[in-house]
N, C-alpha and C positions, 0 to 999 in steps of 0.2 A: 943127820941132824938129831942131836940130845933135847930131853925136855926134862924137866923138875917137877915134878911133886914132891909139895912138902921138903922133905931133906932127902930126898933120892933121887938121882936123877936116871933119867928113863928114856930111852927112847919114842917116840912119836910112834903113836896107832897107823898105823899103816894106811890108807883107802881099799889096797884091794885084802888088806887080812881081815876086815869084817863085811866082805861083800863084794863079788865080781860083775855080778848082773847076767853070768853067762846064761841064766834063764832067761834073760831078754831078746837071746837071737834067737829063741824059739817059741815066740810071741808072745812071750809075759805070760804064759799058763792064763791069760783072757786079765792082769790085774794091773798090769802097763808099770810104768817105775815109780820107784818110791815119793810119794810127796817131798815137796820143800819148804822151809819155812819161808813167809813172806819179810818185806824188810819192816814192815808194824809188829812183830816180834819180836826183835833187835833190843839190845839192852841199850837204853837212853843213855849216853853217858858216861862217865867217871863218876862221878861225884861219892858223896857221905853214904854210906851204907846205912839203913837201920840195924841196929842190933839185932831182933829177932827174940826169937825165945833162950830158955837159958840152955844149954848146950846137954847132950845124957850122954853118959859113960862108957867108953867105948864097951863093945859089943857086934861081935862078927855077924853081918846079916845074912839071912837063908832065903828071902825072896823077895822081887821088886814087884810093885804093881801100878798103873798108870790107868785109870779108869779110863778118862778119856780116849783112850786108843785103849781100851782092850786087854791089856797087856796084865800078865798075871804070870811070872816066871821064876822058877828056881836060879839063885844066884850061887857061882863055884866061884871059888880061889882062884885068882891070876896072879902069876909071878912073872919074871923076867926070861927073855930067850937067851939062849948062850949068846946073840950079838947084842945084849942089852935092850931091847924093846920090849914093851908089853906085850904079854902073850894074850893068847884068845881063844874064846871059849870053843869047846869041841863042835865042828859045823854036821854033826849028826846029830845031835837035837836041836832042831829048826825053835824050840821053845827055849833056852839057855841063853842064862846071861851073866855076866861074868863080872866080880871086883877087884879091883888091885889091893891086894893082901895085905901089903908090906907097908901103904899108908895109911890114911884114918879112914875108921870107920864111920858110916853113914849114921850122922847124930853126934858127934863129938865135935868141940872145936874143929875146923878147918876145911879140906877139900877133899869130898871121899868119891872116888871113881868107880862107875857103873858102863861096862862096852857091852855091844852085841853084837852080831849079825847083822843088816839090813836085808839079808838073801844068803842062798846057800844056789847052788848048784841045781837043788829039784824046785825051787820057790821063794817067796817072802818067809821072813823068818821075821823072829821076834819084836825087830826095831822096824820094821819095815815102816810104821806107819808115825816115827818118831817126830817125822818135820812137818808132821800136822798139828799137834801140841801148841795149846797158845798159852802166852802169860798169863797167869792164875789158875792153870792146871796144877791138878796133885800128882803128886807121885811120894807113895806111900813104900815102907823100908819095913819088912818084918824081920827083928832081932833075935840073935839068940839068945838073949836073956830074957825075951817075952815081951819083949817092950813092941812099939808100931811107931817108928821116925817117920811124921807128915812133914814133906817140903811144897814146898808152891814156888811154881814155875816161875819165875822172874826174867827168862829173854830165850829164844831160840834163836839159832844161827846157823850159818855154813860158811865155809871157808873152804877155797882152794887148798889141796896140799901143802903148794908151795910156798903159801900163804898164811899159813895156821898160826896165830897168835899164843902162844908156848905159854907166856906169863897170865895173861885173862884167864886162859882155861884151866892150867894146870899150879896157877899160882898160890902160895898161903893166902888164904881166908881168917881172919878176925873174927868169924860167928862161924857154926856149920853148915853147910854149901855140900851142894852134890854136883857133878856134873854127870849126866849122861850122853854116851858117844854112840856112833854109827856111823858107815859110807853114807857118802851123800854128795850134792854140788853139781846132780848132774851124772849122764851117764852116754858114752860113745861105746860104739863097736870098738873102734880102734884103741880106746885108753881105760875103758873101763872106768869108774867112778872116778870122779875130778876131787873128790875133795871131801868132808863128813859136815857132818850135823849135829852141834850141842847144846845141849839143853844145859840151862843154868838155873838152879833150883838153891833154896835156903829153908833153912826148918823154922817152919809156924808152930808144930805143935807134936806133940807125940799121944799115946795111948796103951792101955794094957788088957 
């Protein structure tokens, strides 16, 4: 299954390439599985978008942060694998999180992609605590041109794998949008994470 950002199209994040849960069949290290969003997070709708603030200049960001949860992480370069899919970030820093390079950056016109982990092998890793996030959480984008892209959370979600809505998540945006991804939907011995969790954010505001 192919997915689009922007004008590339890309393969679909995987469930088990940011998260296997295999720390779960040895009791969760005491921190049990990742929260889920509820469905009062869910984005109301289709409908009219607000515009938002005015859009800033592309610029490649060096780190994401999400008070709300904690979350304070260096951000690397994602490309594509030789079978076309998003790559992801290296699962030996349990704190790494990763962008897709090749489309927009965080604060420009459009739709700019931020993955992680939700678990690695020894533990919870950086996204771990992502589907606890409610609407009107920040998540703040530090630029390399000095700038600080603020979006506010406008819906969290999950979806089945098999199920993943290609166009909502990964589709052109008309103002600047972020999404953030990670495994999620649930988690078996036998299947490993059912599906992921995204966050859908838009820029209120930026700073220097």
């Amino acid at each position: 299954m192919r997915r689009r950002v922007g004008n590339t199209v890309i393969a679909g994040v995987t469930v088990l390439a940011l998260g296997s849960g295999a720390w779960l069949l040895w009791g969760g290290a005491g921190a049990g599985p990742p929260p889920q969003p509820s469905a009062a997070e869910a984005r109301a709708g289709h409908g009219r978008q607000e515009p938002g603030v005015p859009p800033l200049p592309p610029s490649p960001p060096d780190r994401v942060r999400i008070p709300a949860i904690r979350v304070s992480a260096p951000l690397t370069g994602l490309g594509l694998t030789a079978g076309g899919s998003l790559d992801v970030p290296p699962a030996e820093d349990d704190n790494l999180a990763g962008w897709y390079e090749a489309g927009t950056t965080p604060g420009e016109t459009g739709t700019a992609i931020v993955a992680g982990h939700v678990d690695t092998a020894r533990g919870p890793a950086v996204f771990y605590r992502l589907g606890a996030l409610k609407r009107g959480s920040t998540v703040e984008v530090d630029r390399r041109d000095g700038s600080v892209a603020v979006f506010t959370v406008h819906a969290v979600e999950v979806y089945d794998a098999e199920d993943f809505p290609d166009e909502k998540v990964y589709g052109r945006a008309g103002r600047a949008e972020l999404r953030v991804i990670t495994c999620g939907g649930g988690w078996s011995r036998g299947t490993g994470y059912r599906g992921n969790v995204v966050v859908f954010a838009h820029l209120t505001g930026s700073r220097r």
